[in-house]
N, C-alpha and C positions, 0 to 999 in steps of 0.2 A: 590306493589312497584310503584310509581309514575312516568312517564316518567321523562326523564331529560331533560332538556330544552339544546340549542344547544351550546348555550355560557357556561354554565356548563362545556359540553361534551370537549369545547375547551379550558378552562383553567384546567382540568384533564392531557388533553394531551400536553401542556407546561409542567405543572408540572413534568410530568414524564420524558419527552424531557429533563427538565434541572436535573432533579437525574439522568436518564441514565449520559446528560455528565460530573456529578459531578464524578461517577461511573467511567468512562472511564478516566477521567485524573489521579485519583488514580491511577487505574492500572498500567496506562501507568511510573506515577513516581515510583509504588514497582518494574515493571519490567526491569526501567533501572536501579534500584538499585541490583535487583538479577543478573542481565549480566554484571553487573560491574568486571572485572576480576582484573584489574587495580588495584584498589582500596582493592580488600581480598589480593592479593599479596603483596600491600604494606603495611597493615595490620599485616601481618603474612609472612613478608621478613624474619626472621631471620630461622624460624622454615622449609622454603621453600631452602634459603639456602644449611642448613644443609642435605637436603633431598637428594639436586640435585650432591651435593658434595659426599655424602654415595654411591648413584647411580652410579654415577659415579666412582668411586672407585672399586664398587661390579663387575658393565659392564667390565671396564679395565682390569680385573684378581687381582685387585691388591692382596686382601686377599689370593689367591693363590700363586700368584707369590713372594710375603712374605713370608709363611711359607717353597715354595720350595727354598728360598735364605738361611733362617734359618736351613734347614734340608740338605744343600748342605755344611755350613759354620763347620756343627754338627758334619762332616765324619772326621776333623782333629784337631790335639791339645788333651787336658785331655777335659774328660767328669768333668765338673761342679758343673751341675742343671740337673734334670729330672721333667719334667711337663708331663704327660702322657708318648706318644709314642716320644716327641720331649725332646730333648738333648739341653744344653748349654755348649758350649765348650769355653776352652779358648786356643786362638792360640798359638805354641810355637814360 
């Protein structure tokens, strides 16, 4: 293999100086696109929404504290309806 002359050696190393920074600005623009939270939230507001309102719901007892309002309301009046162990009464 033939030596390489010196000005060779240094238009090599431009070369790859300007793909490394072709390299690096790519990144730099997919990784502010992957940290974008902003932007998938607004994207997918409605489905995040729904999420935070379920959660919400679940954390507060609510499912609980429903069915024990439905099974406290069940103890008076005519039995109705039976869905399982729960009762639908109607008041007199």
């Amino acid at each position: 293999m033939a030596p390489r002359s010196a000005d060779h050696v240094r238009r090599d190393i431009e070369r790859e100086r300007d793909d490394l920074a072709a390299a690096v600005g790519h990144l730099r623009t997919e990784l502010g696109e992957a940290a974008d939270l902003r932007g998938k939230l607004r994207a997918h507001l409605p489905v995040v929404l729904a999420g935070a309102a379920t959660a919400g719901f679940v954390v507060a007892g609510g499912l609980g504290a429903t069915l024990r309002y439905a099974a406290r309301r069940g103890r008076e009046g005519h039995e109705r309806g039976r869905v399982g162990r729960w009762s639908i009464f109607e008041r007199d």
